[in-house]
PDB file with one MODEL, atoms N, CA, C and O in Angstrom:
MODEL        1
ATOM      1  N   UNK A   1      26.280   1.912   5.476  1.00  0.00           N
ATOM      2  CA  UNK A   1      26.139   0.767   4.592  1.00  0.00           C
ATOM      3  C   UNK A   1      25.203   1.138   3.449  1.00  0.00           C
ATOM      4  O   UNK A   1      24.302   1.976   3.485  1.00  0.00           O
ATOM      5  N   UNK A   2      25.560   0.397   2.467  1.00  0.00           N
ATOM      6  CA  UNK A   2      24.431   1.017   1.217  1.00  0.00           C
ATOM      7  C   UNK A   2      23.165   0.259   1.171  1.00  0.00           C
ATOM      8  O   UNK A   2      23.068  -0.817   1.762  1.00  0.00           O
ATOM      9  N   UNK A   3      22.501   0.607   0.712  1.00  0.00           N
ATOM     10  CA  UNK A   3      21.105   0.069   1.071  1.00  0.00           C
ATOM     11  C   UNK A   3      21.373  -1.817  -0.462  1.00  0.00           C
ATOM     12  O   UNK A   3      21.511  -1.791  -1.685  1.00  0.00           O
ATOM     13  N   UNK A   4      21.347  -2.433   0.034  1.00  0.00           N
ATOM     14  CA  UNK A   4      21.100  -3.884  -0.725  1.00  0.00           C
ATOM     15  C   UNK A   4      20.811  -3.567  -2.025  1.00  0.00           C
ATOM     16  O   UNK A   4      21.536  -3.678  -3.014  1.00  0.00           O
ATOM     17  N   UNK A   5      19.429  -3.070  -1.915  1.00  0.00           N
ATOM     18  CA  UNK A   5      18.113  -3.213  -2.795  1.00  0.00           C
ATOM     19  C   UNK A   5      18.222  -1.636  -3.842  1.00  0.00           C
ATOM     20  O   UNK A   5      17.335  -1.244  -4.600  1.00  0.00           O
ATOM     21  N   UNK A   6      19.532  -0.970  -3.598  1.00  0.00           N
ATOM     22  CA  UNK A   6      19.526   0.100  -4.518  1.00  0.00           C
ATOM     23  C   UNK A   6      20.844  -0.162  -5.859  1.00  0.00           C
ATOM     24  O   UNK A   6      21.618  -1.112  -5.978  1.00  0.00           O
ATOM     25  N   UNK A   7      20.747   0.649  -6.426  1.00  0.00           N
ATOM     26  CA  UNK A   7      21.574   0.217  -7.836  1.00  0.00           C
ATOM     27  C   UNK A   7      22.895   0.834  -7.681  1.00  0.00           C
ATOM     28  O   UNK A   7      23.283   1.984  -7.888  1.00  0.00           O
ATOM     29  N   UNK A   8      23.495  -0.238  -7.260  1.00  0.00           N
ATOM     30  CA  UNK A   8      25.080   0.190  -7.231  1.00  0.00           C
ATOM     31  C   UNK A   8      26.026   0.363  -7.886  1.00  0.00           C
ATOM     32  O   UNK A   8      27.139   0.625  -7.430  1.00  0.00           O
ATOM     33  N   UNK A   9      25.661   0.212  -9.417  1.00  0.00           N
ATOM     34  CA  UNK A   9      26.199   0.237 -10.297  1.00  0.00           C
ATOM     35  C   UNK A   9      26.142   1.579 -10.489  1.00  0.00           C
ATOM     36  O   UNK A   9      26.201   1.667 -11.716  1.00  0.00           O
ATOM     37  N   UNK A  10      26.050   2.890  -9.971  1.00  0.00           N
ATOM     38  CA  UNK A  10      25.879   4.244 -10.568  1.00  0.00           C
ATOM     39  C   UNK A  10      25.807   5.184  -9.390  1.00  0.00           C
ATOM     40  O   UNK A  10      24.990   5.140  -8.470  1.00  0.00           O
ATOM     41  N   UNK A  11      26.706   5.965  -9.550  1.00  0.00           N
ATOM     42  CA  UNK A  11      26.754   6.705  -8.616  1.00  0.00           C
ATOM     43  C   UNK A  11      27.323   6.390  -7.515  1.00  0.00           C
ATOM     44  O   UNK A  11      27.035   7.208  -6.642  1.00  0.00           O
ATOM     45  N   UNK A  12      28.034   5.534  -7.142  1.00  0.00           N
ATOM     46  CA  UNK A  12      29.096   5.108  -5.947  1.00  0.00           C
ATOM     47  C   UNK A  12      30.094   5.439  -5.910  1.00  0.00           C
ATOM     48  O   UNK A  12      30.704   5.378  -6.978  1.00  0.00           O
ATOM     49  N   UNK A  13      30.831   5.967  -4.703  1.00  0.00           N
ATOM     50  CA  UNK A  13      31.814   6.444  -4.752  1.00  0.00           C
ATOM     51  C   UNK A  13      32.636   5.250  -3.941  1.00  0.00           C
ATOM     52  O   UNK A  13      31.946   4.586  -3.168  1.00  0.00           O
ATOM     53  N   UNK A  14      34.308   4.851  -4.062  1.00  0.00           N
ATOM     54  CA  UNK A  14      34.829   3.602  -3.536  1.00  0.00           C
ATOM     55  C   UNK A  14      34.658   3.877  -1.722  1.00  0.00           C
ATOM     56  O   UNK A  14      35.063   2.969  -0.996  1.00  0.00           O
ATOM     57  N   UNK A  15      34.245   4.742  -1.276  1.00  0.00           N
ATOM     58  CA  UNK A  15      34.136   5.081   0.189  1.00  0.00           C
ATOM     59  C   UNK A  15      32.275   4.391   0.684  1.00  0.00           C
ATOM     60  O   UNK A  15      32.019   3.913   1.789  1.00  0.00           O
ATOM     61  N   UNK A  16      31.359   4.525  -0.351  1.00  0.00           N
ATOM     62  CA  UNK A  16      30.237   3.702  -0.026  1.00  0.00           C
ATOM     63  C   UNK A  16      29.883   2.774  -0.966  1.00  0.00           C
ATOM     64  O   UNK A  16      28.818   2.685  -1.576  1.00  0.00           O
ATOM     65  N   UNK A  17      30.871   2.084  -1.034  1.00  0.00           N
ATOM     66  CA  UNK A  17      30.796   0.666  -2.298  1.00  0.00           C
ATOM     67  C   UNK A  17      30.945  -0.014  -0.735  1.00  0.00           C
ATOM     68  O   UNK A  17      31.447   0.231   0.361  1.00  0.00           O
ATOM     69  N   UNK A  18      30.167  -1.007  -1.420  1.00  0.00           N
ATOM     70  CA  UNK A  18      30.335  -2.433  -0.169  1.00  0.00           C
ATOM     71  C   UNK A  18      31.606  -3.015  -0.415  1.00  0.00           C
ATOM     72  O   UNK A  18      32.231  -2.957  -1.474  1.00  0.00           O
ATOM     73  N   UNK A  19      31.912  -3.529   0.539  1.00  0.00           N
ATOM     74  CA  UNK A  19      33.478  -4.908   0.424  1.00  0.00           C
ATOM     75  C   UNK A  19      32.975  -6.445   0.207  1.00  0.00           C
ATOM     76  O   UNK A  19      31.925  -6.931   0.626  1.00  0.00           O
ATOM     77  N   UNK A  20      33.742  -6.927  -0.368  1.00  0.00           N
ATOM     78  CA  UNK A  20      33.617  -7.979  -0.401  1.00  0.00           C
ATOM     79  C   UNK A  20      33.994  -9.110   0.686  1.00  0.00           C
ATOM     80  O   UNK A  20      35.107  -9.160   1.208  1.00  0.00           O
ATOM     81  N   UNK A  21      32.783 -10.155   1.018  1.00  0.00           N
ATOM     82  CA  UNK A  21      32.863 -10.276   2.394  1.00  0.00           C
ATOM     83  C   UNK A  21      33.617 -11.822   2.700  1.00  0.00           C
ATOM     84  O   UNK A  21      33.679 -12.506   3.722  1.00  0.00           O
ATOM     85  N   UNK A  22      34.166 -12.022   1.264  1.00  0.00           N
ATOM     86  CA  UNK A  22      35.012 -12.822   1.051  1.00  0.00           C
ATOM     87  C   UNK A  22      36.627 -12.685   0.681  1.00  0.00           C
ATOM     88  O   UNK A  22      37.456 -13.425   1.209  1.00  0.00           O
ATOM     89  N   UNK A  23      36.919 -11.842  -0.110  1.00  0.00           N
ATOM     90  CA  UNK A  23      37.891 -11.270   0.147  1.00  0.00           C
ATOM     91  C   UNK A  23      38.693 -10.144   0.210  1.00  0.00           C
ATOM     92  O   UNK A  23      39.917 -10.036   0.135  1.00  0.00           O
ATOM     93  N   UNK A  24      37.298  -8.829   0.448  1.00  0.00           N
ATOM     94  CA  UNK A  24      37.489  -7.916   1.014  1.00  0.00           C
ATOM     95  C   UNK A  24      37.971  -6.818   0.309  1.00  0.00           C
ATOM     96  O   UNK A  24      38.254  -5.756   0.863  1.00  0.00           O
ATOM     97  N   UNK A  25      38.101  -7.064  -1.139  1.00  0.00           N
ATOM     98  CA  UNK A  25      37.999  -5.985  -2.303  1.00  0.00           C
ATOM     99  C   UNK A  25      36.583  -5.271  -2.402  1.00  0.00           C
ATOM    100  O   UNK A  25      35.442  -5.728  -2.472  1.00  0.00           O
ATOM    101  N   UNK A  26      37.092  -3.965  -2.380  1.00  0.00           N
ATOM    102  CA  UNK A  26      35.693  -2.982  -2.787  1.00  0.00           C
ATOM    103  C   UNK A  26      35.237  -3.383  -4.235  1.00  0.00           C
ATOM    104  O   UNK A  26      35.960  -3.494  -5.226  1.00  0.00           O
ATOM    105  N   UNK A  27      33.965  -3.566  -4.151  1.00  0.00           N
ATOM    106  CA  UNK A  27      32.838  -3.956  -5.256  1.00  0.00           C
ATOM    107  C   UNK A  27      32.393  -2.129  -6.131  1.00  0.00           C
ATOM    108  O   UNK A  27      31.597  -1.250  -5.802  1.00  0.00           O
ATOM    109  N   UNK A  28      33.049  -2.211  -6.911  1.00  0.00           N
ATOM    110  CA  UNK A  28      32.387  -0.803  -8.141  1.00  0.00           C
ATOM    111  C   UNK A  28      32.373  -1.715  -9.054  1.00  0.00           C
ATOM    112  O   UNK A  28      32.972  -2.710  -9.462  1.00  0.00           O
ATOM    113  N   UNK A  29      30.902  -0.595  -9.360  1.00  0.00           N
ATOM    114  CA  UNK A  29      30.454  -1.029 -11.389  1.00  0.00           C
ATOM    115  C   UNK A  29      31.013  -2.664 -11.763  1.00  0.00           C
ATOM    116  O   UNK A  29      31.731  -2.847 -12.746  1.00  0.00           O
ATOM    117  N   UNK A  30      30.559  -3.890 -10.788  1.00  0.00           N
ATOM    118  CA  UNK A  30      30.779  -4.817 -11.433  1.00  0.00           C
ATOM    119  C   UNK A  30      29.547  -5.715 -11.778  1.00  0.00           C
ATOM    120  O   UNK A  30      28.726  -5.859 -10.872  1.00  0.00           O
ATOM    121  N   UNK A  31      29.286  -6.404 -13.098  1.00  0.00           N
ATOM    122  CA  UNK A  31      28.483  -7.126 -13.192  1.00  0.00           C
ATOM    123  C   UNK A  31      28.630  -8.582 -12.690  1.00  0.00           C
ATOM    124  O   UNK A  31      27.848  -9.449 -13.079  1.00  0.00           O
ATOM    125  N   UNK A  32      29.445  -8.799 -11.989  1.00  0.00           N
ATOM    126  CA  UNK A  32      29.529  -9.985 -11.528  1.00  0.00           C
ATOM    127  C   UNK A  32      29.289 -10.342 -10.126  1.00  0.00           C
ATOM    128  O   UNK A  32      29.359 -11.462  -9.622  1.00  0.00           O
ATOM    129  N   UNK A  33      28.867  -8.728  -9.325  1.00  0.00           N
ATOM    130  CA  UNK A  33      29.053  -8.404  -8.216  1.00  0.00           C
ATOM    131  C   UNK A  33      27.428  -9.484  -7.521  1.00  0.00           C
ATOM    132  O   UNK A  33      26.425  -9.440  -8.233  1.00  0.00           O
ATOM    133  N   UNK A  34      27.375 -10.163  -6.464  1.00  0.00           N
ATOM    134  CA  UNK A  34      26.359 -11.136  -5.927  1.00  0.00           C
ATOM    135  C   UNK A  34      26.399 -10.342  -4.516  1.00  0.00           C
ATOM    136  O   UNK A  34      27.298  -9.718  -3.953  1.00  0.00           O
ATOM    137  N   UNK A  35      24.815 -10.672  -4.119  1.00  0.00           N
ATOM    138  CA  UNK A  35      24.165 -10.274  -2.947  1.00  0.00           C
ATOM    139  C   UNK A  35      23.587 -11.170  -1.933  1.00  0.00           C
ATOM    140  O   UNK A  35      22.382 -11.184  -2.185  1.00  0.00           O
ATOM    141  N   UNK A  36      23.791 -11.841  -1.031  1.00  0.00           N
ATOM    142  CA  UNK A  36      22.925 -12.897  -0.386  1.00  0.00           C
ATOM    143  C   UNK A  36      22.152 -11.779   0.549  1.00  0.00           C
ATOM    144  O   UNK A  36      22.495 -10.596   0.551  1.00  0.00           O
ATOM    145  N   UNK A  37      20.950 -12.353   1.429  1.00  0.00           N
ATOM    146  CA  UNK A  37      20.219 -11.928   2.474  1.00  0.00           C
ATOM    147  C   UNK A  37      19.436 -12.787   3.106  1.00  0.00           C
ATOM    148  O   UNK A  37      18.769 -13.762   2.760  1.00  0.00           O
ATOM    149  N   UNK A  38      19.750 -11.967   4.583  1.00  0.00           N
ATOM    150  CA  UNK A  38      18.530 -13.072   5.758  1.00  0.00           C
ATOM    151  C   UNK A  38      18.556 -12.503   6.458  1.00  0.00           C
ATOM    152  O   UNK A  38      19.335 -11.580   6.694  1.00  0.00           O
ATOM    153  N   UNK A  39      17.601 -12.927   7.076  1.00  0.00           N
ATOM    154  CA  UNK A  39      16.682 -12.516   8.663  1.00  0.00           C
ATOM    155  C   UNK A  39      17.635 -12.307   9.664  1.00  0.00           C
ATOM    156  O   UNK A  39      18.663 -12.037   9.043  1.00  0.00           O
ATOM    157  N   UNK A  40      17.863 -12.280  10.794  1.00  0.00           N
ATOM    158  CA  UNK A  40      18.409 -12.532  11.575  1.00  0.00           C
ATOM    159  C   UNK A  40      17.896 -11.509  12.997  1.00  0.00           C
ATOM    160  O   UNK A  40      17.944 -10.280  13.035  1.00  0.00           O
ATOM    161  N   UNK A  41      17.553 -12.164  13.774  1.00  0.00           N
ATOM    162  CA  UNK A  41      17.152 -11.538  14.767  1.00  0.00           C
ATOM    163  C   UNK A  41      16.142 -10.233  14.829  1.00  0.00           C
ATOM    164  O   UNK A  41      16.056  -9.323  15.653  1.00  0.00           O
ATOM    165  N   UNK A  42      15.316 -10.556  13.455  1.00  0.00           N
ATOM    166  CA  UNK A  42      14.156  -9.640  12.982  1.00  0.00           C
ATOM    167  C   UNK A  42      14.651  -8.575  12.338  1.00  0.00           C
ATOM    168  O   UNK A  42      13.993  -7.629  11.906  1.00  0.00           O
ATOM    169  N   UNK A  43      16.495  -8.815  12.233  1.00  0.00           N
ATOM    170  CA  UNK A  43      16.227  -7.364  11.186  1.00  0.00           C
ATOM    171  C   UNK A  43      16.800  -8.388   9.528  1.00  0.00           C
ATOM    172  O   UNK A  43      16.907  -9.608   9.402  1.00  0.00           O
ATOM    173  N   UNK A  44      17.031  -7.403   8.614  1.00  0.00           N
ATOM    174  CA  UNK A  44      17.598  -7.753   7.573  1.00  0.00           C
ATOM    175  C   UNK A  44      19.279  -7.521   7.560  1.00  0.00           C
ATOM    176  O   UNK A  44      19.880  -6.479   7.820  1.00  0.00           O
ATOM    177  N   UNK A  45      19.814  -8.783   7.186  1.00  0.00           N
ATOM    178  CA  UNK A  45      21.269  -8.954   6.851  1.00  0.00           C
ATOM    179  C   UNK A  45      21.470  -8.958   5.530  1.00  0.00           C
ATOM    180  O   UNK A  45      20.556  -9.097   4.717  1.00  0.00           O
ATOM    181  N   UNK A  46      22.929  -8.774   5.170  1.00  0.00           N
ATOM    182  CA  UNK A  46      23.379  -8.768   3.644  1.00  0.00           C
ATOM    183  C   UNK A  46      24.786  -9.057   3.650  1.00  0.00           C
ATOM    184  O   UNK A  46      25.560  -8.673   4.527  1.00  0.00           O
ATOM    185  N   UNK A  47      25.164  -9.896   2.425  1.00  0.00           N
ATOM    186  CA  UNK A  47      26.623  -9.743   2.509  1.00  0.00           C
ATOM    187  C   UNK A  47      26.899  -9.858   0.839  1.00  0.00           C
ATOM    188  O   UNK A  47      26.194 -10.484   0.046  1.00  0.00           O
ATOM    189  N   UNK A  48      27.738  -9.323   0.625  1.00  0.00           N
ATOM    190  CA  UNK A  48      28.201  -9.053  -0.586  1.00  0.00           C
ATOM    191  C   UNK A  48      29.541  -9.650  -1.227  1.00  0.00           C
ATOM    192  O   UNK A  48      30.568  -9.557  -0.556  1.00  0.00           O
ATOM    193  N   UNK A  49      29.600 -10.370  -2.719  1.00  0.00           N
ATOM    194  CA  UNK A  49      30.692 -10.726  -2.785  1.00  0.00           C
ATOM    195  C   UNK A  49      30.906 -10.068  -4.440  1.00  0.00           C
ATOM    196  O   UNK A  49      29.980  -9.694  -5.160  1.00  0.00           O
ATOM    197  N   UNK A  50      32.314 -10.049  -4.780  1.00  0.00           N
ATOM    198  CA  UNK A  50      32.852  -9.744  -6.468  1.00  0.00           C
ATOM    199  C   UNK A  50      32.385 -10.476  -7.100  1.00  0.00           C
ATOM    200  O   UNK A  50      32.039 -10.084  -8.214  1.00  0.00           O
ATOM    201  N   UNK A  51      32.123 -11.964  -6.714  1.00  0.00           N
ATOM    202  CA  UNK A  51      31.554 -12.791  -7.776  1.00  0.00           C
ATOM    203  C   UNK A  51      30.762 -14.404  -6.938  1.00  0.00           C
ATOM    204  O   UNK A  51      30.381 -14.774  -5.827  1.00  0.00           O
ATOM    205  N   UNK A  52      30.874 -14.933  -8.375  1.00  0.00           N
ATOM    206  CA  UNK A  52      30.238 -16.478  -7.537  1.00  0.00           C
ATOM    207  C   UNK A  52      31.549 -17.075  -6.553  1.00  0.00           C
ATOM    208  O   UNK A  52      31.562 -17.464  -5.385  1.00  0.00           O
ATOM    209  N   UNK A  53      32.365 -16.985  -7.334  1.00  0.00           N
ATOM    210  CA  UNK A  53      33.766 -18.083  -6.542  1.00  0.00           C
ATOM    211  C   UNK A  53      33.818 -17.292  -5.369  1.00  0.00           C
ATOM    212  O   UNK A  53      34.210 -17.916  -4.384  1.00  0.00           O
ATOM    213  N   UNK A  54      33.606 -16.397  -5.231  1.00  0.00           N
ATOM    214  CA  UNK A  54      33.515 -15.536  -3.536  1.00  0.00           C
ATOM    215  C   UNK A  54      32.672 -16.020  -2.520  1.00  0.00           C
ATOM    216  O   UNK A  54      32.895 -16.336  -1.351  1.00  0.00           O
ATOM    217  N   UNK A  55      31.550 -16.011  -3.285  1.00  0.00           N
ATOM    218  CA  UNK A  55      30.011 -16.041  -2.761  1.00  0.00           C
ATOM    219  C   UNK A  55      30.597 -17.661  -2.238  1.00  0.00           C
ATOM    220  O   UNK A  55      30.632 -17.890  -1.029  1.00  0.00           O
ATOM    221  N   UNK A  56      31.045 -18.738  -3.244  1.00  0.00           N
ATOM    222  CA  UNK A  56      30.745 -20.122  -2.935  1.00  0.00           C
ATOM    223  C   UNK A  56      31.463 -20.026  -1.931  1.00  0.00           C
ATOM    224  O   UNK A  56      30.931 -20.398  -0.885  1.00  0.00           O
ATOM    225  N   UNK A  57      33.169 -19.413  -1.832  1.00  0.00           N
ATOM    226  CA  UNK A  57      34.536 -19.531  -0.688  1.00  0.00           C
ATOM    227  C   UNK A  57      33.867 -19.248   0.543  1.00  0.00           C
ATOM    228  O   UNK A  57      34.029 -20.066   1.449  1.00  0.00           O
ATOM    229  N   UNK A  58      33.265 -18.414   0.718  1.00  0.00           N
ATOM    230  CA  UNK A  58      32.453 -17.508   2.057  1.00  0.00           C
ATOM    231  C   UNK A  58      31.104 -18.338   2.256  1.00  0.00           C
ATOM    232  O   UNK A  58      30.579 -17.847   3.256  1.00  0.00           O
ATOM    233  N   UNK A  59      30.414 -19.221   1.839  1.00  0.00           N
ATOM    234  CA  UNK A  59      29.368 -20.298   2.015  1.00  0.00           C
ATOM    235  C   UNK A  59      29.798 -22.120   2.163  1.00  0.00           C
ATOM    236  O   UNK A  59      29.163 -23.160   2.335  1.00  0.00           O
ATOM    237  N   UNK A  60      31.535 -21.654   1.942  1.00  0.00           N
ATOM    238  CA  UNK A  60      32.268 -23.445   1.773  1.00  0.00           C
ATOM    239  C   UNK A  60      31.678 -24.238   1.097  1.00  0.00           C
ATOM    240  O   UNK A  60      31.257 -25.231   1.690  1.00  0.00           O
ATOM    241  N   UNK A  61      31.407 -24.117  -0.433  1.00  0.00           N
ATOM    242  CA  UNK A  61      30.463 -24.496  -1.085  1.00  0.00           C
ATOM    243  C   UNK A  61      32.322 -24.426  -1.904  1.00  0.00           C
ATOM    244  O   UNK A  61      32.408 -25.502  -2.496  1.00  0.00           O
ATOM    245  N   UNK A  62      33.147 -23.941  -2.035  1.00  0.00           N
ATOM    246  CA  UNK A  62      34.572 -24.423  -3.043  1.00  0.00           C
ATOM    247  C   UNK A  62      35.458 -24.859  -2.394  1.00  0.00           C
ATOM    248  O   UNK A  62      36.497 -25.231  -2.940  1.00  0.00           O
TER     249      UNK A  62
ENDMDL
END
């Protein structure tokens, strides 16, 4: 997994680009690309989406 907190915009190859955890398209070089995070059982979680309308579909917030 790629580390959250590093710059993914450079240097990624589509084999360690995150997916999108909404609908499951690999995330390269996008500026629209969103990150949530939380706790969970003392470690750190992440999930990643292409954009907001992802982020909201995968939170039932659309």
């Amino acid at each position: 997994m790629v580390d959250p907190t590093s710059d993914l915009n450079e240097d990624i190859s589509a084999d360690e680009a995150p997916a999108c955890e909404s609908c499951g398209e690999t995330i390269l070089d996008s500026t629209e690309h969103r990150v949530i995070t939380w706790i969970e059982d003392g470690s750190v979680e992440a999930a990643h989406f292409c954009d907001e309308d992802c982020r909201m579909a995968w939170e039932g917030e659309s």
